[in-house]
C-alpha positions as CSV (number, residue, x, y, z in Angstrom):
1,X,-26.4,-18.4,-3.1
2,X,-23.8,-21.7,-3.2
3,X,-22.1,-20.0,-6.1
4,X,-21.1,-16.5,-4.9
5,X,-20.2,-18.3,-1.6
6,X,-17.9,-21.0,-3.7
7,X,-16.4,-17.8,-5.9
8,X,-15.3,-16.0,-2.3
9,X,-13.8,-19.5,-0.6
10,X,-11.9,-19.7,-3.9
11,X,-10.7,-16.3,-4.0
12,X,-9.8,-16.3,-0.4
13,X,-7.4,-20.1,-1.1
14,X,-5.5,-17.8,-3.4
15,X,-5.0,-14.7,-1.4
16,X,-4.0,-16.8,1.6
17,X,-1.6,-18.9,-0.8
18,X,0.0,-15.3,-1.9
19,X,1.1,-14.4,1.7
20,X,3.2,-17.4,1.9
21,X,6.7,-16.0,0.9
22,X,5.8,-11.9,2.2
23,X,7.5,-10.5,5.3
24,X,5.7,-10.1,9.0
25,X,5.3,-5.9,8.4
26,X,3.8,-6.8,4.8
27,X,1.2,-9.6,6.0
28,X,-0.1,-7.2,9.1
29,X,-0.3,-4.4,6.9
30,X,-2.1,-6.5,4.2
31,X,-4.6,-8.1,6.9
32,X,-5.1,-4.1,8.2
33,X,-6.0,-3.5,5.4
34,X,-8.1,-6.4,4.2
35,X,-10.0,-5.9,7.8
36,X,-10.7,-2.3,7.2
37,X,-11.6,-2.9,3.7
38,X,-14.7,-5.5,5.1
39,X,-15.5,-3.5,7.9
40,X,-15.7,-0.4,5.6
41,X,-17.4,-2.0,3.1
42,X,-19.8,-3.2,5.6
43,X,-20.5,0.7,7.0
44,X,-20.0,2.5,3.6
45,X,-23.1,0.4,2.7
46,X,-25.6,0.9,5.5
47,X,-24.4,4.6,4.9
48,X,-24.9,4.5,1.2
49,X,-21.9,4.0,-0.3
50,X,-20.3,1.0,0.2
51,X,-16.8,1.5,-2.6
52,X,-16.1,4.7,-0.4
53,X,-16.5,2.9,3.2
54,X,-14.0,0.3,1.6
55,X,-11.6,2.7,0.2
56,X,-11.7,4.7,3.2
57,X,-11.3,1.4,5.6
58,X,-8.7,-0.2,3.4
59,X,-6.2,3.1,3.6
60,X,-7.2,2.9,8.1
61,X,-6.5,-0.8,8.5
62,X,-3.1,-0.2,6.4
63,X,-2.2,2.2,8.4
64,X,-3.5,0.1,11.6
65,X,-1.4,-2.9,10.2
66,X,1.4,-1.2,10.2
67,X,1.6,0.8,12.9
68,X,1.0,-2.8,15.1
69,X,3.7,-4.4,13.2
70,X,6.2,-1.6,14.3
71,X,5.1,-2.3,18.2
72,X,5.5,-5.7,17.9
73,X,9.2,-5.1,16.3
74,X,10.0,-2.9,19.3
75,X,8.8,-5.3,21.6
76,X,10.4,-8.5,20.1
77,X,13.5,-6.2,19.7
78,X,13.1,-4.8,23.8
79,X,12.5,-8.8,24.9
80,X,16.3,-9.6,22.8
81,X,17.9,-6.7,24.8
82,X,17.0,-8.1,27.6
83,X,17.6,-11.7,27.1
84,X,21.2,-10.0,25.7
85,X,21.7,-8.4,29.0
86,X,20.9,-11.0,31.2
87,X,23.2,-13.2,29.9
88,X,25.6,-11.1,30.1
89,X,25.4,-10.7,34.5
């Protein structure tokens, strides 16, 4: 049981080490869809297949990550606007 759980810390070190030099949109679209892969992985096995749950939950957190990355650019941009018109008063 130590192993498998050494072998995941490991491989999680080096995916967290990747994100280091990616962009906000690709980092919340890569979380998405590392989130929907687990949670899909998690469901497609109690329902039988676990490869299609993550398949299908990786493409839905994506999407999720992405689509919450574009709010959050509207918003930061919305919260500049303002700051940009209050100075100007």
């Amino acid at each position: 049981m130590a192993k498998p759980l050494g072998i995941a810390v490991l491989v999680l070190g080096f995916v967290v080490a990747g994100c280091a030099d990616m962009s906000a949109t690709q980092q919340r679209t890569l979380t998405g869809g590392a989130g929907g892969a687990t949670a899909g992985a998690i469901l497609g096995a109690i329902g039988g297949n676990a490869a299609l749950g993550a398949a299908a939950g990786a493409a839905a957190g994506a999407a999720g990550g992405y689509l919450w990355d574009q709010h959050k650019q509207a918003e930061e941009a919305a919260y500049r606007q303002g700051q940009a018109d209050a100075r100007k008063q």
